[in-house]
C-alpha positions as CSV (number, residue, x, y, z in Angstrom):
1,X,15.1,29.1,-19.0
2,X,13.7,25.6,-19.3
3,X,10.0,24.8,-19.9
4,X,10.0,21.3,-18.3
5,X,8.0,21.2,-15.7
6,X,10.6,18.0,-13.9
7,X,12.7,19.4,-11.4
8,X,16.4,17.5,-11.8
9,X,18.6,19.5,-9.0
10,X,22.3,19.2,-9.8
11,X,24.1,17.6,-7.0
12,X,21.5,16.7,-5.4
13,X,20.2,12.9,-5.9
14,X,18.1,10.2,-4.3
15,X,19.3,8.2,-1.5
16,X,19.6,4.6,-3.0
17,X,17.9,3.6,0.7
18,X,14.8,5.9,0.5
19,X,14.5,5.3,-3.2
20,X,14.5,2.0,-2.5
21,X,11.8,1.6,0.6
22,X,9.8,4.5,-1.5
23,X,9.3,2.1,-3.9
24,X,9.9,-1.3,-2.2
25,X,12.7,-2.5,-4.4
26,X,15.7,-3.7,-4.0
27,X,18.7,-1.6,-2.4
28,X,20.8,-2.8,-5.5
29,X,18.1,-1.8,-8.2
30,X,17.8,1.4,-6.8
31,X,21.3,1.9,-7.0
32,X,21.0,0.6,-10.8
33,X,18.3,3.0,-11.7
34,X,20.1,5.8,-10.4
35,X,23.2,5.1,-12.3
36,X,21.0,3.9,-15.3
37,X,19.2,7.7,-15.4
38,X,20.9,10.2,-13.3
39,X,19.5,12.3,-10.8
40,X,16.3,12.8,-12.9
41,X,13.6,12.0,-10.3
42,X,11.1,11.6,-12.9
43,X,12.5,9.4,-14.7
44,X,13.7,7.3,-12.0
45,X,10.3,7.0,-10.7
46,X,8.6,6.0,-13.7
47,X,11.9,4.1,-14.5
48,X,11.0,2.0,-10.6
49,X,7.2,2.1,-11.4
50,X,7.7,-0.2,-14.4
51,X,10.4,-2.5,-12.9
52,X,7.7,-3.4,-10.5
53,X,4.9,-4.1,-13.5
54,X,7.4,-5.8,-15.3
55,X,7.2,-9.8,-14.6
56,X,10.3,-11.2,-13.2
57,X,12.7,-13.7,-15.6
């Protein structure tokens, strides 16, 4: 039994589309940030939250 209270459900991820428009990025970084961290949907959403705050090169 885990105690994290994240919910990861195996097999199941994000749709690069609605990840995308959910956070309104890119199609292609969403597709990044789910290969970059898996299917954790924490993770990916703090992971999108501070690709927006970070200033572009």
């Amino acid at each position: 039994m885990t105690t994290s209270t994240s919910r990861t459900y195996t097999g199941i991820g994000y749709d690069p589309t609605y990840f995308a428009r959910k956070h309104r990025i890119s199609k292609q970084q969403a597709r990044y940030l789910i290969r970059k961290y898996g299917h954790d949907r924490d993770q990916l959403n703090d992971a999108a939250i501070a690709l927006k705050v970070t200033p572009a090169s």
